[in-house]
N, C-alpha and C positions, 0 to 999 in steps of 0.2 A: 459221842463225837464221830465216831467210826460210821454208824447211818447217816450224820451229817453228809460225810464228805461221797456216801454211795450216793444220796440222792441228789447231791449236784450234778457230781460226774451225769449220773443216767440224763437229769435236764438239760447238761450241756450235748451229747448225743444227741437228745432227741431235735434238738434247735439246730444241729449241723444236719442231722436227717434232711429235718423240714427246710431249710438254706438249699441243700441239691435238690429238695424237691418243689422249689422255688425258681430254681433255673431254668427247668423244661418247662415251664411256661402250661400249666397241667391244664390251665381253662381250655387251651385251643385243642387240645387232641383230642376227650370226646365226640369232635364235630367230624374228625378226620377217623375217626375209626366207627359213623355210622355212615360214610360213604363206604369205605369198605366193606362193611357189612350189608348195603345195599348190593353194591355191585356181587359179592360172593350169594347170596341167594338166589340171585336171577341167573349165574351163570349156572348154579348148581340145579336150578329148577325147582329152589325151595325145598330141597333134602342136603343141608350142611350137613358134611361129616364135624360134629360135635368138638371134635382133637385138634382139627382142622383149623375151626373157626377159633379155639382159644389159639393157638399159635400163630395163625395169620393177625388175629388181635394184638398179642403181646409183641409178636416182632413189629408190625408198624407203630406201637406205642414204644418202644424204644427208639425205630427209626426219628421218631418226629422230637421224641425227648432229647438225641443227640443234636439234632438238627438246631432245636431251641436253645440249646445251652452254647453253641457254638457262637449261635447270632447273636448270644446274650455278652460271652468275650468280646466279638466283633464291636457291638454298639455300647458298649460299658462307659466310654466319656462320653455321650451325649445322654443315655441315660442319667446320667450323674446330672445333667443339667437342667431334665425336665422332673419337675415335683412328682409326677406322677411315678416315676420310675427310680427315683434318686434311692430308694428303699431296699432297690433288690439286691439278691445276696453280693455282686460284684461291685459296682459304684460304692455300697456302703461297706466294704473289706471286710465282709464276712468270711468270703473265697475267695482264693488266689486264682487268676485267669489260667498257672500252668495246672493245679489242680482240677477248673472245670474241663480245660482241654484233654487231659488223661480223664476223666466222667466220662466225656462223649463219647470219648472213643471206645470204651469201654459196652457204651453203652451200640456204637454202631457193631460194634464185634459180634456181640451177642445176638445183636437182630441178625444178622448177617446169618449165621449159624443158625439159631431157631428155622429161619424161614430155607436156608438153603438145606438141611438135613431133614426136615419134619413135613416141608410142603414142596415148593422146587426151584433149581437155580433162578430164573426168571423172576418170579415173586421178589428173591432174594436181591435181584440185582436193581431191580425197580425199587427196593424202598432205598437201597443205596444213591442211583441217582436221585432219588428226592430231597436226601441229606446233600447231595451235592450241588443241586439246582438251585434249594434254597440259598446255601452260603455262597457259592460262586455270583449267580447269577443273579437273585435276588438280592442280596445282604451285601455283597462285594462291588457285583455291578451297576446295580440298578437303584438302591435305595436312595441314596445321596446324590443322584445323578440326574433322575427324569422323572419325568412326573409320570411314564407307562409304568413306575416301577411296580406297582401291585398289579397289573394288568398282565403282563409277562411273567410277574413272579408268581402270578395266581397259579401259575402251571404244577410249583411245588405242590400246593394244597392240594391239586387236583388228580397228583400219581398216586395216592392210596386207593382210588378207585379202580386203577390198574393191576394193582398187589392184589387185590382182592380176588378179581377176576383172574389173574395168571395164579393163582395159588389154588384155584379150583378146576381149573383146564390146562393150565399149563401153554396157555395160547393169549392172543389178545384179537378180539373178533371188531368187527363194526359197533355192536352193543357197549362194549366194554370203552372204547373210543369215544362215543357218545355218553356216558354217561361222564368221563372225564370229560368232554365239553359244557357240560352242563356245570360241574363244576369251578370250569374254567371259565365259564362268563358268568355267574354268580359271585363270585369270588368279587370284582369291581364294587357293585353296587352293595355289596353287605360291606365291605372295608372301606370306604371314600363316605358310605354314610356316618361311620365312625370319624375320619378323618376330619368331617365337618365341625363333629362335634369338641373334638382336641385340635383342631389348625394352630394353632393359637402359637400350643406346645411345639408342633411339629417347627413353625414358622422359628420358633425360639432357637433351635438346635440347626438351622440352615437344611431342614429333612426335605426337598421338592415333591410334598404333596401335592393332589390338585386342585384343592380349594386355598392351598398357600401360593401358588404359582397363578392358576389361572382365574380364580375366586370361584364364589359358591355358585353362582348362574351357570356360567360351564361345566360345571362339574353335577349339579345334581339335572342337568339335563344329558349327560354323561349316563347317570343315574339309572334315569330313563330310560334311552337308547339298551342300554344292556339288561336290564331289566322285561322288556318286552322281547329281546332276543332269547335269553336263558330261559322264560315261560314257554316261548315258542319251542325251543328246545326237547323239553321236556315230550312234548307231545311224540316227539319220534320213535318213543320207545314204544309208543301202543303200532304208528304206522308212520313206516311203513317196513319198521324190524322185526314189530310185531312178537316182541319179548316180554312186553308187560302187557295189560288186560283192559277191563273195566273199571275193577280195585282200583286200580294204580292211577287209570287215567278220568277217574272222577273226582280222585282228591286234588290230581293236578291241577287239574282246571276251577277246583275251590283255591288251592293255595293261590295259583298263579291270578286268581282274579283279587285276590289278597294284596297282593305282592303288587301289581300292577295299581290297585290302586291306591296305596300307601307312598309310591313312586309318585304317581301324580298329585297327590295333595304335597308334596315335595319339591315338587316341579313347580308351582302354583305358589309355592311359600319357599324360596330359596334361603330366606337370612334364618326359619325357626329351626333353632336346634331342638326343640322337643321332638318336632318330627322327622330330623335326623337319628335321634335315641329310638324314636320308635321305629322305626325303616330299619336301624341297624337291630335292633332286639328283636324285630318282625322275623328280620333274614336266618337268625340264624335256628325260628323255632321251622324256618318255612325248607330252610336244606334237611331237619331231622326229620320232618313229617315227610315230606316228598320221599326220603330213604326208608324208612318205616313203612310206605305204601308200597315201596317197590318189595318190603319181603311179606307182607302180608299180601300183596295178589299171586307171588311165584308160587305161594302154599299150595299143595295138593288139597288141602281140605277147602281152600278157597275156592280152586277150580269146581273141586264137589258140588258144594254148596250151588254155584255158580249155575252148573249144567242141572240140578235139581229144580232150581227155579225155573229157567228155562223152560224144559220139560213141562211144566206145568203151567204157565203161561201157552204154553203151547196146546195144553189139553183144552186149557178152560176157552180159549181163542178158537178153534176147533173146534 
């Protein structure tokens, strides 16, 4: 009887565990902590300090977990409305919204601290306004309001890439600025092509997306527009900042001719949602890879390699 009641108890644990770790919303922040990770390699020159990069890690995975649980209190009755969401731990009163809100905050503290004692104030204050951009500006302002709302709100997603970079210089240069742009017009066309794919929901809840607002022809030509700017983007970092390489800017130019043209059969097919699903599952393997190339060209062993070849291109030419 006595193991009985131990192995409930631990199962119920583990299910309030898994309920908080349900609120931060865990799919979205490995996407936000390999911008980070992009951006700290290149400002580092591709020699992280090791200590560094876990706590500049962990403090923006908290910052984004606060952030999520916040907007998860915030939108908890319209959640409750759409199927898709009616599950999570608030709408279905698994948690109490004062108990998520002491999580958050708990959860902002700690980032706060990790990043301002182990890396630098700066870092520290940038993941804070993150947590604040999204809930004010995005979740508060903007969501239920305008159809710019992920377009301005994008800007949240996009301040990890600043952490990153100010946690390794303690500064915020042109590079670091640009790659949060690149972020910040990516951001449109990987979430609007979701939004195609659920309008339906969003339309259900009164959410002013932009394919519930202005329908699918505006919006996946929307799509487009941003889509060819954010590829454009991308190219600044080879010239004329001249911070990333050949690595960098030969994948870019495979993703973005990816990206581009997954956008126009889009554009060409406005009502198929399968190539809304594939645009949006494109986008998000086409931000990891893009970040991924940005810390495999800063490598010193890349540069080696790089100027090895060279060199001997150079013989046999000669």
């Amino acid at each position: 009887m006595i193991e009985t009641n131990v192995s409930r108890h631990h199962q119920t644990f583990l299910q309030v565990i898994q309920s908080y770790y349900q609120l931060t919303k865990p799919r979205i922040i490995p996407l936000l902590l390999i911008t980070t990770a992009g951006s700290m390699w290149i400002a580092a020159k591709g020699e992280v300090n090791p200590l560094l990069l876990l706590v500049t890690l962990t403090g923006g995975t908290l910052a984004a977990a606060s952030a999520q649980t916040i907007n998860c209190v915030y939108d908890r009755d319209i959640d409750y409305d759409m199927e898709r969401t009616r599950h999570r731990p608030l709408p279905s009163g698994r948690i109490q919204s004062r108990d998520a809100l002491i999580f958050a905050s708990a959860l902002a503290v700690v980032s706060f601290t990790l990043l301002s004692v182990f890396a630098n104030l700066l870092a520290a204050l940038l993941a804070m306004s993150g947590i604040v951009f999204y809930v004010l500006i995005y979740t508060h302002l903007l969501k239920r309001h305008s159809t710019q709302n992920i377009v301005i709100g994008g800007a949240a997603g996009a301040i990890p890439a600043l952490v990153g970079w100010a946690a390794v210089t303690g500064t915020l240069s042109w590079a670091a600025w640009l790659i949060f742009a690149i972020v910040f017009l990516w951001t449109p066309p990987h979430f609007w092509s979701l939004a195609l794919m659920i309008r339906d929901d969003y339309a259900k809840v009164g959410v002013p997306m932009l394919p519930v607002v202005e329908g699918t022809t505006v919006t996946v030509r929307q799509i487009w527009i941003y889509t060819l700017i954010t590829v454009a983007a991308t190219f600044l970092l080879v010239y004329p900042l001249q911070v990333s390489g050949i690595v960098y800017g030969t994948v870019a130019l495979w993703l973005g001719g990816l990206f581009t043209y997954k956008a126009w059969q889009l554009l060409q097919n406005p009502e198929d949602r399968n190539l809304a699903k594939g645009l949006f599952l494109f986008s998000i393997s086409y931000m990891m890879l893009l970040c991924l190339a940005m810390v495999v060209d800063s490598l010193p062993i890349t540069h080696h390699v790089i100027d090895v070849v060279v060199d001997k291109v150079h013989l046999l030419v000669g």
